[in-house]
MIGU-250939 format. One line per 8 residues: for each residue x, y, z of C-alpha. Coordinates in Angstrom, 3 decimals. Each point is the difference from the previous one (the first is absolute). Example, Ala and Ser with C-alpha at 12.3 -4.5 7.8 and 13.67 -1.06 7.14 Angstrom:
<sites>
12.300,-4.500,7.800  1.370,3.440,-0.660
</sites>
This chain:
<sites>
-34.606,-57.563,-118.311  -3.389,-0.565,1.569  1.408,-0.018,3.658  1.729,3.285,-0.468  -3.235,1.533,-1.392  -1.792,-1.385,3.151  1.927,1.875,2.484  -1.120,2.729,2.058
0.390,3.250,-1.630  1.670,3.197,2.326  0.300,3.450,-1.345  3.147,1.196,-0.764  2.349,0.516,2.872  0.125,3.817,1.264  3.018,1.410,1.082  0.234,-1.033,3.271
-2.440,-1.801,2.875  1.225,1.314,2.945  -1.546,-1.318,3.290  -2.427,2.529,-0.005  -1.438,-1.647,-3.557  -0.037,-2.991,1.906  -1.298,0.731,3.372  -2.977,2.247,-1.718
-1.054,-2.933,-2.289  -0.156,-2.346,3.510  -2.094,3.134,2.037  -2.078,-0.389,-3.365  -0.999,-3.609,0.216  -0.750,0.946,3.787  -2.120,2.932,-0.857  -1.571,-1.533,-2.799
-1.333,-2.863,1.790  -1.265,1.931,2.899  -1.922,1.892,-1.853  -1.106,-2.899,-1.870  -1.624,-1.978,2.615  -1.418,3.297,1.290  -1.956,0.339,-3.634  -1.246,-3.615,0.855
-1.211,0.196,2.604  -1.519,3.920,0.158  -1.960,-0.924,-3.623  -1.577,-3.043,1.849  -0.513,1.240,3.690  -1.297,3.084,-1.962  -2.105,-2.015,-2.507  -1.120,-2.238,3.033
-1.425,3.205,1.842  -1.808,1.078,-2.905  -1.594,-3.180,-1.288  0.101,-2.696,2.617  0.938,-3.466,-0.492  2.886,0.545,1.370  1.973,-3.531,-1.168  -1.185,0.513,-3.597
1.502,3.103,0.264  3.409,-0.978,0.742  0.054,-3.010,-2.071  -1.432,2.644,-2.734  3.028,2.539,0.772  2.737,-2.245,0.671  0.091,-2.745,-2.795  -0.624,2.707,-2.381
2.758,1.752,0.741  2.566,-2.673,0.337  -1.667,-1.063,-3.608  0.629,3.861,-0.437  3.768,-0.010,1.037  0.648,-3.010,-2.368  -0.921,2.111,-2.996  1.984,2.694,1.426
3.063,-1.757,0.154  -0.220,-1.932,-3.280  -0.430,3.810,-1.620  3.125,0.885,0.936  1.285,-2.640,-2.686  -0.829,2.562,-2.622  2.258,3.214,0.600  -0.695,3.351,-1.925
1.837,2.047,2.547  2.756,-0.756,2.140  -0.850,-1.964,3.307  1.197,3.104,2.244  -3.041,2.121,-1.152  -2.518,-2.743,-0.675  0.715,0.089,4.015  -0.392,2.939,0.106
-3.586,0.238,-2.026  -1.071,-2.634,1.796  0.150,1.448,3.584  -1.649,3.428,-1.355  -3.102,-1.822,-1.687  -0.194,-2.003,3.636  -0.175,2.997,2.056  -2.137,1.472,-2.580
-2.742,-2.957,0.121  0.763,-0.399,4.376  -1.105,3.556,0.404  -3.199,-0.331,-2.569  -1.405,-3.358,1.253  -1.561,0.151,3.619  -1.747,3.231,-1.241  -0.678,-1.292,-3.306
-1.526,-3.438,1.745  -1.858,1.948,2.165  -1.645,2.366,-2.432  -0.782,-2.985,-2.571  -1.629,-1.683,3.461  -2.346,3.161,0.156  -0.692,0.142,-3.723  -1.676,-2.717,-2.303
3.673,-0.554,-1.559  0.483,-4.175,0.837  2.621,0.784,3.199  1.239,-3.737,-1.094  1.621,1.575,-3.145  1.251,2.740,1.683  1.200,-2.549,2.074  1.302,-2.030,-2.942
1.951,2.710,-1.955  1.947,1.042,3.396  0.921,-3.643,1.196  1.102,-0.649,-3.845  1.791,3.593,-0.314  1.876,-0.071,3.327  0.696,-4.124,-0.452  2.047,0.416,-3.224
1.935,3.291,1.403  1.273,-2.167,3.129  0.784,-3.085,-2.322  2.111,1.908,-2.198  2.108,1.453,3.339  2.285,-2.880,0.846  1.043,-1.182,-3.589  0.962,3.570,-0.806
1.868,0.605,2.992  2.054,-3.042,-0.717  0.575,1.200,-3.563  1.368,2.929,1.520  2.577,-1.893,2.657  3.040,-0.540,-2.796  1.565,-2.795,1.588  -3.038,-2.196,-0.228
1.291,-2.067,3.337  -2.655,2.619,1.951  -3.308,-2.170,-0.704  -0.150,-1.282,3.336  0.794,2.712,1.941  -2.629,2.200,-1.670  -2.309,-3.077,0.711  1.298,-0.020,3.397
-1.382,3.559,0.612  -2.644,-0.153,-2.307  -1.874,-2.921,2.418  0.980,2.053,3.316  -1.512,2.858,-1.391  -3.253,-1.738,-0.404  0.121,-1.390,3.303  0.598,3.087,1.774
-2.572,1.685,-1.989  -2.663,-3.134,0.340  1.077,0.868,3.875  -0.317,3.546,0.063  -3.550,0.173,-1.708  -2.309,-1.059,2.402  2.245,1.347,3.056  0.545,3.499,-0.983
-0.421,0.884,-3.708  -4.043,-0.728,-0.406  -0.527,1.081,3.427  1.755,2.786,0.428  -0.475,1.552,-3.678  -3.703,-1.331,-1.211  -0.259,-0.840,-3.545  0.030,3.503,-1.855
3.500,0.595,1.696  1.538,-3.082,-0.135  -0.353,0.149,-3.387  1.423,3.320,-0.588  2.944,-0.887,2.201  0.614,-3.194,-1.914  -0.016,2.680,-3.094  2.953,2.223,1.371
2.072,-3.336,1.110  -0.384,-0.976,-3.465  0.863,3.583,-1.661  2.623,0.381,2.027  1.407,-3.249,-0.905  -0.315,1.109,-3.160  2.231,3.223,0.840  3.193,-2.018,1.973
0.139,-2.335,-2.935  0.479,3.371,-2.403  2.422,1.575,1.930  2.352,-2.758,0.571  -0.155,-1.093,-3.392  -0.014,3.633,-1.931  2.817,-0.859,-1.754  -1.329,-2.798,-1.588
-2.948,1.812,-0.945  2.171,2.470,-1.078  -2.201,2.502,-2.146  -3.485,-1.527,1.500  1.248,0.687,3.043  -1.943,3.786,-0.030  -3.347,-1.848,-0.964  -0.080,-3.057,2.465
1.001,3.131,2.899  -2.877,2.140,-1.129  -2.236,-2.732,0.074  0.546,-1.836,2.933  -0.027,3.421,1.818  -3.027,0.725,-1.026  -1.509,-3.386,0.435  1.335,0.352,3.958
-1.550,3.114,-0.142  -3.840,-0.861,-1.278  0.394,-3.190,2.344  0.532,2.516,3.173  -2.340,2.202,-0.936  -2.329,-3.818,-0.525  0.935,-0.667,3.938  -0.478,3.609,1.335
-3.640,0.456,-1.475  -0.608,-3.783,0.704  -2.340,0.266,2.337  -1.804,3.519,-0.734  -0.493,-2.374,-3.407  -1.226,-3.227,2.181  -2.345,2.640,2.222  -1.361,2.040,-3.525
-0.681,-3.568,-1.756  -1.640,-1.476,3.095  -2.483,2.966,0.391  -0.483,0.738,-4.072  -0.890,-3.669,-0.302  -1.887,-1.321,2.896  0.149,3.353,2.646  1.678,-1.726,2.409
3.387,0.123,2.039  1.529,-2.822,1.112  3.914,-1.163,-0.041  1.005,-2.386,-2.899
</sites>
């Protein structure tokens, strides 16, 4: 009796996963851990640039987010909703707190607000988002065989995204924009996962549309005024201009 209570739990089977159910959860695990590494490593180059010390910084910013992730992951145990739109809440509150925290950093960094626990609540925030990613997304795979295939893409996304950021995303973007465009990836995440699966949502499937649209939409408008917002900050706080 005890060994059947310890098994994993699934949700109920939908009607059908078709190999777009599948392929979307494996683009997920890719996504989510590009992103992921991104958020690592933007909060501590960021955090770094602002405050010096620059291998406090990242040991700051990186074991408390993997501390972050664990907590994440271990929520997931406890299931008020089904896993499809925990998912989905999940990638709307990370593009939410993506888009907020360079600018929010920034402005706590100017202010007499400690930037450390500005610092603190985004690391914590963002960590428990991205640990809650992978065990959901298996959840959702119905077979339960797809563990190490989402695993699979889940570590090449963070290794093309630990590649990408110091090549082309940081240098080509600058903080405020890279992360508004780590926003939209995440929205729009957000939106394939509710189109492929609107039939499971079946009457949610209205509310998760609205609000990932409009999430894409405020993180868009986040990367188009990015840098009028970097150049208005600069000058309000300190009256200078200079490229973050």
């Amino acid at each position: 009796m005890q060994s059947a209570q310890l098994k994993t739990h699934r949700e109920p089977p939908p009607p059908s996963e078709t190999k777009a159910h599948v392929w979307v959860l494996y683009l997920g695990a890719g996504i989510a851990a590009f992103t992921a590494i991104a958020y690592e490593l933007l909060l501590a180059s960021y955090a770094t640039f602002l405050l010096g010390a620059s291998i406090f910084q990242y040991s700051f910013v990186l074991s408390l987010m993997m501390a972050s992730m664990g907590m994440g992951a271990l929520a997931t145990r406890r299931k008020r909703f089904s896993s499809l739109e925990q998912f989905l809440g999940v990638e709307v509150l990370l593009s939410w707190l993506a888009a907020a925290a360079i600018p929010t950093l920034y402005a706590a960094f100017a202010s007499t607000v400690p930037p450390h626990l500005v610092l603190l609540f985004f690391v914590v925030g963002i960590g428990v988002g991205i640990g809650m990613e992978i065990p959901l997304l298996n959840d959702m795979h119905l077979s339960g065989q797809g563990l190490s295939k989402i695993l699979f893409y889940d570590y090449f996304g963070g290794f093309v995204g630990g590649l990408f950021f110091p090549v082309l995303l940081l240098p080509e973007l600058g903080f405020f924009r890279l992360g508004a465009v780590l926003a939209v990836v995440n929205a729009a995440l957000g939106l394939v996962v509710t189109v492929v699966y609107r039939k499971e949502l079946r009457n949610r499937f209205k509310f998760w549309l609205g609000l990932t649209l409009i999430t894409i939409a405020l993180a868009a408008s986040g990367l188009y005024f990015a840098e009028a917002l970097r150049r208005y900050m600069e000058w309000e706080f300190f009256k200078i201009y200079k490229v973050l």
